[in-house]
C-alpha positions in Angstrom: 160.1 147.1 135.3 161.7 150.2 136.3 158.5 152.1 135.5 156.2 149.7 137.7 157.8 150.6 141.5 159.2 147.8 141.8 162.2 147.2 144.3 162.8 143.4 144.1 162.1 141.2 141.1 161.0 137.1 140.7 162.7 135.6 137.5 160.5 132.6 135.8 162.8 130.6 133.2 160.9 128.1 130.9 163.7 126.2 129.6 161.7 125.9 126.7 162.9 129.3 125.2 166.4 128.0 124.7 166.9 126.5 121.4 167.1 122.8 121.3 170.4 122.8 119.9 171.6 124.3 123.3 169.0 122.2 125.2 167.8 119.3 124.0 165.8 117.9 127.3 162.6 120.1 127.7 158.8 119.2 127.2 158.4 121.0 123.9 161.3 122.3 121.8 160.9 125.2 119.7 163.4 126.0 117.1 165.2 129.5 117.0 165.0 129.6 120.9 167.6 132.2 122.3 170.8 130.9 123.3 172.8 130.6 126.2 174.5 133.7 126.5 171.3 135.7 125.2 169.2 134.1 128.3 172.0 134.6 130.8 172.7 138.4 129.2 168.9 138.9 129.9 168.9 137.8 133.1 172.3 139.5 134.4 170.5 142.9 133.2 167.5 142.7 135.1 169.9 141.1 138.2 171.9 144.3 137.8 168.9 146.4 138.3 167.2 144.9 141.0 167.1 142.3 144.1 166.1 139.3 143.2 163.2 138.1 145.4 163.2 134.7 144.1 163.7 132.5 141.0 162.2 129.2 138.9 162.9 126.9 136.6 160.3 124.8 134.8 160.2 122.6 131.4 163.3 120.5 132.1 162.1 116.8 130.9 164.9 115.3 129.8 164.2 111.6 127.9 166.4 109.5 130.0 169.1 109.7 133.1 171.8 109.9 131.1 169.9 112.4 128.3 169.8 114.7 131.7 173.6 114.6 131.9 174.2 115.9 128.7 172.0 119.3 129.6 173.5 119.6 133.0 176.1 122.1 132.2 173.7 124.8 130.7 171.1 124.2 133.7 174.3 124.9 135.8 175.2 127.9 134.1 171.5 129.4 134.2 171.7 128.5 138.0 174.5 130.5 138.2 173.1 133.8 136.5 169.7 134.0 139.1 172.8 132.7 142.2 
């Protein structure tokens, strides 16, 4: 990114490249998916490099309400590393 010029940076996350053992509620689960801290680690490098501009999420389709509570705490934390 570095290489490119740029001075401010827009971070896409589809949920869908966490494993479905650390998210189970997304539209199409793909085994050996990073994990938690290996999404957040990626994200708090590129954070630590430049502005953020603006952020996403996508591919959150949990099966039920109460499905949706179970993944709340990772959405949370992802939230936290683009904050």
């Amino acid at each position: 990114m570095a290489a490119t010029g740029a001075q401010a940076v827009y971070i896409h996350v589809d949920l869908d490249v966490l494993d479905p053992a650390v998210l189970a509620g997304v539209s199409r689960p793909v085994p050996f998916g990073l994990t938690l801290a290996q999404l957040t680690a990626a994200i708090g490098a590129v954070r630590s490099r430049f502005p953020l501009a603006g952020a996403s999420l996508s591919g959150f389709a949990p099966a039920s309400p109460a499905a949706a509570v179970d993944d709340l705490g990772t959405i949370l934390r992802v939230v936290g590393a683009l904050a």
